[in-house]
C-alpha positions as CSV (number, residue, x, y, z in Angstrom):
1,X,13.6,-12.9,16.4
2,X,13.6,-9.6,18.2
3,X,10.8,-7.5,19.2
4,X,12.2,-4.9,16.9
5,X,12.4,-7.1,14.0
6,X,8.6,-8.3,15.0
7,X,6.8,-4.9,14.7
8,X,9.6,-4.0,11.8
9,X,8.1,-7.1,10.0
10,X,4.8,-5.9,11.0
11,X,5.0,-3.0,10.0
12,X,6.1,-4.2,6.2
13,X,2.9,-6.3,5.9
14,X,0.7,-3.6,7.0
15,X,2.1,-1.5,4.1
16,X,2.1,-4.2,1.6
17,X,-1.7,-4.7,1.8
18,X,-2.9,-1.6,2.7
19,X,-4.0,-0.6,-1.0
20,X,-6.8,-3.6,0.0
21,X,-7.9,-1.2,2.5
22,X,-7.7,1.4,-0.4
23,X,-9.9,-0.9,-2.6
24,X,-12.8,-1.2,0.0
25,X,-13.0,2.8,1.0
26,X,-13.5,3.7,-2.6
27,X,-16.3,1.0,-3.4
28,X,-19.2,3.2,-3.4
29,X,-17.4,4.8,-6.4
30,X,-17.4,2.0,-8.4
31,X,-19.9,1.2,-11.1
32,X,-20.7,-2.1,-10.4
33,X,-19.5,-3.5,-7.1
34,X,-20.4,-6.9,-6.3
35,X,-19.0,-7.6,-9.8
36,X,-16.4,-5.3,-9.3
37,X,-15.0,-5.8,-5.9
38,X,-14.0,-9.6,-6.3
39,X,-12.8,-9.0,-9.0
40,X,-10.3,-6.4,-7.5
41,X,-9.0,-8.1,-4.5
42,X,-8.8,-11.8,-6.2
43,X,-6.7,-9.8,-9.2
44,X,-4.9,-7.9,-6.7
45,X,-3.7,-10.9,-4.4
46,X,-3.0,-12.9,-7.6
47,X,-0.4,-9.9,-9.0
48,X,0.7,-9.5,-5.8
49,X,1.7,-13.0,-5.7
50,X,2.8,-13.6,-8.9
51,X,5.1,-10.4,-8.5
52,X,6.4,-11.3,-5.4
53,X,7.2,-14.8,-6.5
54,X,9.1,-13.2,-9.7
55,X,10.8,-10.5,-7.7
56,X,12.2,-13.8,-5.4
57,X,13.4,-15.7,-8.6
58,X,15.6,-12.9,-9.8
59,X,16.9,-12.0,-6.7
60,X,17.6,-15.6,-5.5
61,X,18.8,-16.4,-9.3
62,X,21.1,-13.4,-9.2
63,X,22.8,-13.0,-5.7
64,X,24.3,-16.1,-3.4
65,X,21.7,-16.5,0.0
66,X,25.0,-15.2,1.7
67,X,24.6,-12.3,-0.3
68,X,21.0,-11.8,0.3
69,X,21.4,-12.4,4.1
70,X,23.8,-9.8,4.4
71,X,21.9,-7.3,2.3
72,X,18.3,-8.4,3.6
73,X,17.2,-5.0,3.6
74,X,18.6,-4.0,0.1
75,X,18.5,-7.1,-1.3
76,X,16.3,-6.4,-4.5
77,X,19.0,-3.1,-5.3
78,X,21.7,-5.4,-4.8
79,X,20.2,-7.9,-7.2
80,X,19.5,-5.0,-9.4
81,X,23.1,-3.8,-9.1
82,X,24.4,-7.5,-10.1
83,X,22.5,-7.4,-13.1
84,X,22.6,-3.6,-14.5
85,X,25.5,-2.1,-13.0
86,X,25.0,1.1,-10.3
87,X,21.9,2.3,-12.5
88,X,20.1,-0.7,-11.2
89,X,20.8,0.4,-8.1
90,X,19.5,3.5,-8.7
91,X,16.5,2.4,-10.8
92,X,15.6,0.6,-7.7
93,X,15.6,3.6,-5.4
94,X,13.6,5.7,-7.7
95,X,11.3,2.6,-8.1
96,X,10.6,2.6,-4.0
97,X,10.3,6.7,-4.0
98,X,7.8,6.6,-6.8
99,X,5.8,3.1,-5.1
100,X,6.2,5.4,-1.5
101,X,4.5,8.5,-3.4
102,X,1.6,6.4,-5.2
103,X,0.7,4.4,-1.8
104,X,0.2,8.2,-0.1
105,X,-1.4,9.4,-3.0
106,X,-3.8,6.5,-2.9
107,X,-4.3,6.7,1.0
108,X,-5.8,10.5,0.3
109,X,-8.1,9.1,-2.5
110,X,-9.1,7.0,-0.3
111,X,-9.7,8.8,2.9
112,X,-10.9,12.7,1.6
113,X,-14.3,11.6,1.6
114,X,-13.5,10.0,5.7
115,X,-15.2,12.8,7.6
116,X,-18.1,12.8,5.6
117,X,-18.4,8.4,6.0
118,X,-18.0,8.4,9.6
119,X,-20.7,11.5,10.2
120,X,-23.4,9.6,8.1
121,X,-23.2,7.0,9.8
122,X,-23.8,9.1,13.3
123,X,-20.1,8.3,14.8
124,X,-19.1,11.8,15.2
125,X,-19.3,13.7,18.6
126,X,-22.3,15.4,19.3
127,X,-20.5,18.6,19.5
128,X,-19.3,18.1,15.5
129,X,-22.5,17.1,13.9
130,X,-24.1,20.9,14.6
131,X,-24.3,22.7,11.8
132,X,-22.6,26.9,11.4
133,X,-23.8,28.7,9.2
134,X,-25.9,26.2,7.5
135,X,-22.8,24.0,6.9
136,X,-21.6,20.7,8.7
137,X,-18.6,19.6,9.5
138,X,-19.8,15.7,7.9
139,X,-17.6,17.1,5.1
140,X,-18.5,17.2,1.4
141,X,-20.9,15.3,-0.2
């Protein structure tokens, strides 16, 4: 394996469990969390899983492992394509743009409350935790 291919497969598992991350920043919004936490990431690694090993069953029932080995990085289109035609092609793509658009959407949920976590709990600069005006910069509350 090359380095490239290291931090390239890296890289792919960092974005395929980062709405975890997503899960823990928003648990002070939740209702009940101890209940509701567990109950979140066990769900979420069981679809995850479940999806995964359904998404590898129709690829690997569909295309040859020549195939897939050639198209590693399209494989699932190419799957798509063997089954629907160029449409599944394309639903594929718009499937990935919209997945790429939720994930970002979900990483500003997430984070817009950020400034206002990491002030609280005294980790800002010195400098940033003055107030102007009667505001602070800890953000919104």
């Amino acid at each position: 394996m090359t380095p490239m291919g290291m931090v390239a497969g890296a890289m792919l598992i960092f974005l395929n469990y980062e709405g975890f991350e997503l899960i823990a920043n928003a648990s002070r919004e939740v209702a009940d969390p101890k209940r509701s936490l567990p109950i979140a990431y066990i769900g979420g690694v069981l679809i995850v899983i479940d999806t995964y090993v359904l998404i590898v069953m129709v690829v690997v029932g569909h295309v040859s492992f020549t195939m897939v080995a050639k198209a590693s990085d399209t494989a699932l289109s190419v799957a798509a394509q063997d089954i629907m035609g160029r449409a599944g092609y394309v639903a594929i793509a718009i499937a990935a743009l919209l997945a790429t658009s939720s994930a970002i959407n979900a990483t500003f949920y997430s984070t817009g409350r950020l400034t206002y976590i990491v002030a609280r709990a005294g980790q800002l600069p010195e400098e940033l935790e003055r107030s102007i005006r009667d505001q602070h910069f800890q953000g919104f509350s």
